[in-house]
C-alpha positions as CSV (number, residue, x, y, z in Angstrom):
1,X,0.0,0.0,0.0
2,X,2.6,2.5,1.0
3,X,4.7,1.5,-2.0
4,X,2.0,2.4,-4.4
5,X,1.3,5.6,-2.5
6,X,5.3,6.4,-3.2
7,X,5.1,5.6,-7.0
8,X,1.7,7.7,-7.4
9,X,3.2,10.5,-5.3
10,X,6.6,10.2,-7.9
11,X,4.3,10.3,-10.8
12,X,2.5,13.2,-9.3
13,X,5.9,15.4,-8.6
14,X,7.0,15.0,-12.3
15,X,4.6,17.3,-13.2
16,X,6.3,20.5,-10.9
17,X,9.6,19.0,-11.9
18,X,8.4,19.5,-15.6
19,X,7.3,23.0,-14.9
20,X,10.3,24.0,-12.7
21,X,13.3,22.5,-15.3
22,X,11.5,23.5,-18.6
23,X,10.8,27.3,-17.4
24,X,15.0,27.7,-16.6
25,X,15.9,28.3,-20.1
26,X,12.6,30.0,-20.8
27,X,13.6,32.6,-18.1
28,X,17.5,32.3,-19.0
29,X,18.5,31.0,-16.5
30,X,17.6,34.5,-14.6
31,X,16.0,33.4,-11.5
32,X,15.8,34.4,-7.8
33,X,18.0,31.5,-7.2
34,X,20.8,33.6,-8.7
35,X,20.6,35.9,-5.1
36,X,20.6,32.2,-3.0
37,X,23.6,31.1,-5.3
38,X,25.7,34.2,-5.0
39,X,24.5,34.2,-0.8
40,X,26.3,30.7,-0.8
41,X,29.2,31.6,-2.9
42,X,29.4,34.5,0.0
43,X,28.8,32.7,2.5
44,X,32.2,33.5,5.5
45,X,33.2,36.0,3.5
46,X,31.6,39.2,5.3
47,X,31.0,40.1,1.6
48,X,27.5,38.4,1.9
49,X,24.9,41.6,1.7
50,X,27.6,43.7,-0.1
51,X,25.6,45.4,-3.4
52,X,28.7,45.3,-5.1
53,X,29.9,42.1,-4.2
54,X,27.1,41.0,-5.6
55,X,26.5,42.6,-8.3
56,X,30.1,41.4,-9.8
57,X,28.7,37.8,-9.1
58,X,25.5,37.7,-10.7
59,X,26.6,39.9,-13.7
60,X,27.8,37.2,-15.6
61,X,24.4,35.4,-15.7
62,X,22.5,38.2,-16.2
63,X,21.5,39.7,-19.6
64,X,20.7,43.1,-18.3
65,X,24.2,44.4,-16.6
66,X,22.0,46.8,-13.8
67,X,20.3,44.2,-12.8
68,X,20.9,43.5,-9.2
69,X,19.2,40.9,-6.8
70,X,20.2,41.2,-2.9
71,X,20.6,38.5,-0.5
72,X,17.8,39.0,1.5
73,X,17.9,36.1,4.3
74,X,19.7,35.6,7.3
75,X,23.4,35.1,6.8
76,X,22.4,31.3,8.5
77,X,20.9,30.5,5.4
78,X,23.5,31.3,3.0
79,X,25.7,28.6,4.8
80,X,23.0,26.4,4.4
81,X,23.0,27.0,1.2
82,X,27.0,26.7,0.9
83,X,27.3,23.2,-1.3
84,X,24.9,24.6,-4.1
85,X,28.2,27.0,-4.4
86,X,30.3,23.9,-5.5
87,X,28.4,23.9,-8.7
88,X,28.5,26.1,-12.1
89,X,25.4,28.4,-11.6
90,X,23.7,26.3,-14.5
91,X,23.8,22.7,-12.6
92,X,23.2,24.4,-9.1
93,X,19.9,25.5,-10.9
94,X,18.8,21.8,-11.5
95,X,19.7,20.6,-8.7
96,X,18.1,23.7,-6.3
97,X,14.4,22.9,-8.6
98,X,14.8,19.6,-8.1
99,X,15.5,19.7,-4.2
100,X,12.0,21.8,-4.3
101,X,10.4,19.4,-5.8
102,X,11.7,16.7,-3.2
103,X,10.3,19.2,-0.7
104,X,7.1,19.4,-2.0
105,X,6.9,15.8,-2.3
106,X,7.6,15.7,1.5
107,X,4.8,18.2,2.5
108,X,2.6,16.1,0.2
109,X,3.8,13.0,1.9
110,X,3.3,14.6,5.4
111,X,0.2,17.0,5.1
112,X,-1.4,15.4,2.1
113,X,-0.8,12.0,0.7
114,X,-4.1,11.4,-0.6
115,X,-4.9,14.7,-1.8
116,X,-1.2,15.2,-3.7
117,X,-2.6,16.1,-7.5
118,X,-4.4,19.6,-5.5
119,X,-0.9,20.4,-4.6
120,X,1.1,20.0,-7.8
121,X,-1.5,21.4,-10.0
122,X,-1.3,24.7,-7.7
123,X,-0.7,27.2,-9.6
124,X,1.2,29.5,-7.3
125,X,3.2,26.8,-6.5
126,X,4.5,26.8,-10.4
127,X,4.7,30.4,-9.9
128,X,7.2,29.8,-7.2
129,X,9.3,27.2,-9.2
130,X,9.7,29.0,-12.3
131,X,10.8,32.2,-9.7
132,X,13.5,30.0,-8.3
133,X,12.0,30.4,-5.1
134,X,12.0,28.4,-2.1
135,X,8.8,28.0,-0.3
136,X,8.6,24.4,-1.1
137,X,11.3,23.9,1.8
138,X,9.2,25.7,4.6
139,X,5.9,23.9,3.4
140,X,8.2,20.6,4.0
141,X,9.6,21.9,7.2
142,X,5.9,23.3,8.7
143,X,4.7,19.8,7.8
144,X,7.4,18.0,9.4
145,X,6.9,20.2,12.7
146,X,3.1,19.8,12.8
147,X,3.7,15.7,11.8
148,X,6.2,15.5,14.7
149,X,3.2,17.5,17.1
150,X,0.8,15.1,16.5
151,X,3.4,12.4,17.4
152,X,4.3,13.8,20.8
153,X,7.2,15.6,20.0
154,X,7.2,19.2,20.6
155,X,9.9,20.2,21.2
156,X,11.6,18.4,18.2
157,X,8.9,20.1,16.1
158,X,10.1,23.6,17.5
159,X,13.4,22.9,16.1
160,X,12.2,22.0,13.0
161,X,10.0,24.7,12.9
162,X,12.8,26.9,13.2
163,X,14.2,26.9,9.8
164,X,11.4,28.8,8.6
165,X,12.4,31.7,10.5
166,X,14.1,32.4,7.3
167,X,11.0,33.6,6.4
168,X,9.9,35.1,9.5
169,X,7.2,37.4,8.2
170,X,5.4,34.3,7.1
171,X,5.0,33.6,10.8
172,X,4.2,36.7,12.6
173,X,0.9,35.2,14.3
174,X,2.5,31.7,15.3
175,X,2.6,33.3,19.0
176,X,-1.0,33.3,18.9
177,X,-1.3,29.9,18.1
178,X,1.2,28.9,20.6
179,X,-0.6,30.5,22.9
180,X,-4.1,29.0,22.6
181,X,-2.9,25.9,22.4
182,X,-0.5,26.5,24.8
183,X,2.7,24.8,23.1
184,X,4.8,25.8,25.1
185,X,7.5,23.0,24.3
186,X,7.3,23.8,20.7
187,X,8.1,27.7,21.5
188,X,11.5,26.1,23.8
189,X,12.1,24.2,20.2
190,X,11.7,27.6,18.0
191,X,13.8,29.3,20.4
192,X,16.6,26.5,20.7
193,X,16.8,26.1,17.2
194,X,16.3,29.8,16.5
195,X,18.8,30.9,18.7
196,X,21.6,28.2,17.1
197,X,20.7,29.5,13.6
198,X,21.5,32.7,15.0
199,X,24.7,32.0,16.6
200,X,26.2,30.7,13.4
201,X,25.0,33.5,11.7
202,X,27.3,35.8,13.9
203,X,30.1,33.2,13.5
204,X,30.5,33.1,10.3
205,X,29.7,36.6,9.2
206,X,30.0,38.7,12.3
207,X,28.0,41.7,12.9
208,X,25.7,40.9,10.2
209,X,22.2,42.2,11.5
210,X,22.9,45.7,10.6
211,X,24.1,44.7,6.8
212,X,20.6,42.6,6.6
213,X,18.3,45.4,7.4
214,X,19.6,47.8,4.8
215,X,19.5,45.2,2.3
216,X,15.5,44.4,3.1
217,X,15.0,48.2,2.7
218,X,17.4,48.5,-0.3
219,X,15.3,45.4,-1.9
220,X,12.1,46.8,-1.3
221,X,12.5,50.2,-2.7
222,X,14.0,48.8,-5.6
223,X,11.3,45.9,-6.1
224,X,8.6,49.1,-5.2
225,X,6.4,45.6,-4.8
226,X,3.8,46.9,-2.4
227,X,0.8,47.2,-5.1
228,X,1.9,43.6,-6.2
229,X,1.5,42.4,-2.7
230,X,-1.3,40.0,-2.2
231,X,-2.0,40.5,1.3
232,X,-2.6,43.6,3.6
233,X,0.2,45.5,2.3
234,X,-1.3,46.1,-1.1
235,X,-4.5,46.5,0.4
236,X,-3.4,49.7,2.2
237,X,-0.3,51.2,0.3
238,X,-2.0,53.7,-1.1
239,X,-4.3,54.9,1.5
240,X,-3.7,58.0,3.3
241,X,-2.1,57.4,6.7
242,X,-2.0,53.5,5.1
243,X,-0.2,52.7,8.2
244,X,-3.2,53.1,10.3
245,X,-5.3,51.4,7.5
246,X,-2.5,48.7,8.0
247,X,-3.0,48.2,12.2
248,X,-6.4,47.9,12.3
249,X,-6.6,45.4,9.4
250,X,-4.0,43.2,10.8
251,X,-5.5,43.5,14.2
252,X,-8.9,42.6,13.0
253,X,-7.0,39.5,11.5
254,X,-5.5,38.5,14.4
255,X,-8.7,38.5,16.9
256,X,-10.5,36.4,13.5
257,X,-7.4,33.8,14.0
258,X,-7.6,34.1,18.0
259,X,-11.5,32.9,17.9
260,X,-11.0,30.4,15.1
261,X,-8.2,28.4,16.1
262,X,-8.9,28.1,19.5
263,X,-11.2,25.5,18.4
264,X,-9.5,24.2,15.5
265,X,-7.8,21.1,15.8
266,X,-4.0,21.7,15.2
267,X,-3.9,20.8,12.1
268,X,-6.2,23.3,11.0
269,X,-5.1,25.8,14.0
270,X,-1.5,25.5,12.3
271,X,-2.9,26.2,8.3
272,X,-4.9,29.3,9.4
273,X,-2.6,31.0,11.5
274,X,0.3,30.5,8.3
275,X,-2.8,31.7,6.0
276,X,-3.1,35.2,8.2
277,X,0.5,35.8,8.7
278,X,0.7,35.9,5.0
279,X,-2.4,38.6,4.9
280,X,-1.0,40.4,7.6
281,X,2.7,40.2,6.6
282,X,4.7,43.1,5.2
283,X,6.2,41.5,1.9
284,X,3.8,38.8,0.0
285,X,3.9,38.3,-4.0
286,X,2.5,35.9,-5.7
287,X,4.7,32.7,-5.0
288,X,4.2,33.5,-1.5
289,X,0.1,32.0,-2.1
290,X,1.8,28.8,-2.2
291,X,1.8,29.5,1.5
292,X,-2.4,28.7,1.4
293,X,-1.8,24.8,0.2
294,X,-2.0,23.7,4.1
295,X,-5.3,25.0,4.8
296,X,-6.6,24.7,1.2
297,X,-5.9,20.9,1.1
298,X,-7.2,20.1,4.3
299,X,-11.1,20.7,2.8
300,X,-11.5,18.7,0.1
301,X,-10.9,18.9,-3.8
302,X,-14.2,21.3,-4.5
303,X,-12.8,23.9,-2.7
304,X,-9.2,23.4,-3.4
305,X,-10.2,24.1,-7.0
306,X,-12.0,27.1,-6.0
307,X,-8.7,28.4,-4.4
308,X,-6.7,27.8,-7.4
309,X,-9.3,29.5,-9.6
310,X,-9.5,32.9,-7.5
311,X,-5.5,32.8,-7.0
312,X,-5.0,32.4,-10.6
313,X,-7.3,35.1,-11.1
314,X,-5.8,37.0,-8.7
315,X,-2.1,36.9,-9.8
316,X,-3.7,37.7,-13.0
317,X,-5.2,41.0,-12.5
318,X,-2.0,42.0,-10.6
319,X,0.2,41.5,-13.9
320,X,-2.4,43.0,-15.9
321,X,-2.0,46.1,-13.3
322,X,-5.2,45.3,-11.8
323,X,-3.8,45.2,-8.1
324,X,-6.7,46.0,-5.5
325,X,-8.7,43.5,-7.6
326,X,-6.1,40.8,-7.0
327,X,-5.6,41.2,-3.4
328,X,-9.1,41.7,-2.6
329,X,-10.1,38.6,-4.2
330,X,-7.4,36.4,-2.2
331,X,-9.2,38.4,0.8
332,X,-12.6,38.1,-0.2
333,X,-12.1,33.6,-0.5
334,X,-10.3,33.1,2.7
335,X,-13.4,35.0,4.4
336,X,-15.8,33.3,2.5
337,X,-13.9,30.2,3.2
338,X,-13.6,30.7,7.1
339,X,-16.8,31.5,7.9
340,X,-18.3,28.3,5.4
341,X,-16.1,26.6,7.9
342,X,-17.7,28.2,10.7
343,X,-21.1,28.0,9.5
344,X,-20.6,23.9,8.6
345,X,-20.6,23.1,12.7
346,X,-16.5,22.5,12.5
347,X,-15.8,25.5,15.1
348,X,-19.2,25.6,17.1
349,X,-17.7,23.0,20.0
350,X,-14.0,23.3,21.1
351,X,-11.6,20.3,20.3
352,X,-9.4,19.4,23.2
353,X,-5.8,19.0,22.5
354,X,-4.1,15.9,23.0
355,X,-2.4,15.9,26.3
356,X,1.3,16.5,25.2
357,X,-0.4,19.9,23.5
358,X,-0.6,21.0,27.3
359,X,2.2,22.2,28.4
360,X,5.8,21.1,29.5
């Protein structure tokens, strides 16, 4: 049984890998893996967030000479990153789609065995592949950590879970969920692993915190990507005092995530609160929908291909210029969604947490 489960999952994941390999030389070659691949090349050198550095890197794969794509993860990262530099930039391409695709064959495995053809057929997800992006790896590494929850391991799934502080604005509400289910082994985990990843990052590349931040705020005034955010950000960019427009929005998100997930089982607890750190968080494009597979698979194929539908729609409008129509439909379906949740009798009586959910 398992065995055929593997094969039909391997027949599944040549469809990604087909996307992901066939849209390199479509794209020539010019990805957003060329920013992880010069970040690993980088990586010790106290070079790694250096524009200039950089630039002399990536110039020689790119076909327009300003172009320019910062390292904009924590220096950790780039060590992780560190064997891809052992490769020309062309085979380190392969091999980086192809270790996304393994990782999305994990999260399937994990999350979503049964359900795996709503995931590769996502497309978001092949948004995120032909980007050279890496999302794949933190869906793999949020399964693995909710996976090793429900087996009675929290604080291994803390550690796990702390990879994807790489992308730590895709997690901004995980302190609620902590909180209401009151994991607090998992938050020792995050902040054991966290703190390691951390440490190494000051090892290798010394002071680098200060280097980072300038680079995130160099990247997004070049980018100028907040109307092709699909989340609160392009919401509210344009509104006067939008940072006001911003707070209440994301507050009124958080207090929606605080009643739902407190009786959510944590499977679904986990999906929703990663599904409103993305609408809440400051930097979300396209690829970054890929984020909504967790919840979206967890309800059946009907209204997975209702998801994919609107978020193809959605990244639509934006590259057509269209951008409040595109964020407010991804807005507009996960409300929908939620409250058609509410509304089936899923939320109206609390689920109890199993009992290593309780506390140390």
């Amino acid at each position: 049984m398992v065995s055929s489960m593997m094969k039909q999952l391997g027949l599944w994941l040549c469809i990604p890998l087909l996307v992901a390999l066939l849209s390199l030389p479509y794209n020539h070659w010019e990805t957003d893996f060329l920013s992880f691949y010069a970040g690993a090349k980088l990586a010790g050198t106290g070079q790694l967030y250096s524009l200039g550095t950089l630039h002399d890197l990536q110039a020689v794969y790119e076909r327009d000479p300003g172009q320019i794509r910062p390292f904009t993860r924590p220096a950790y990262y780039a060590v992780l990153l560190q064997p891809f530099s052992h490769f020309t930039f062309r085979t380190a391409s392969v091999l980086w789609e192809i270790l996304n695709v393994l990782a999305i064959g994990v999260f399937i495995w994990l999350w979503c065995r049964n359900t795996a053809h709503l995931v590769v057929l996502f497309p978001p997800l092949w948004f995120c592949l032909m980007a050279g992006q890496d999302a794949p790896l933190f869906l793999a590494a949020f399964a693995a950590s909710v996976w090793l929850l429900r087996g009675n391991r929290p604080l291994l799934a803390g550690l796990v879970l702390a990879f994807c502080l790489v992308k730590f604005h895709l997690f901004l509400l995980l302190p609620l969920l902590i909180v209401a289910k009151r994991l607090w082994r998992l938050a020792a985990g995050i902040t054991l692993g966290g703190a390691f990843l951390l440490a190494v990052s000051f090892v290798v590349n010394g002071n680098w915190v200060p280097s980072f931040l300038t680079a995130l705020r160099i990247n997004e005034k070049y980018q100028e990507g907040a109307s092709q955010m699909f989340n609160l950000t392009g919401l509210t960019w344009q509104l006067p005092f939008h940072w006001i427009w911003f707070a209440v929005g994301a507050s009124g998100v958080a207090i929606a995530l605080w009643c739902c997930i407190r009786l959510m089982d944590i499977n679904e607890a986990s999906a929703l609160t990663v599904v409103a750190s993305v609408l809440v968080s400051a930097h979300a494009f396209g690829y970054d929908l890929t984020f909504l597979l967790p919840w979206i698979t967890l309800h059946g194929y009907n209204r997975a291909m209702k998801f994919a539908i609107a978020t193809s729609v959605a990244i639509l409008s934006v590259s057509q210029h269209q951008y409040y129509l595109g964020q407010v439909i991804v807005f507009g379906i996960m409300i929908e969604d939620v409250f058609r949740h509410r509304d089936s009798g899923v939320l109206t009586t609390p689920i109890p947490a199993p009992p290593h959910f309780l506390g140390l």
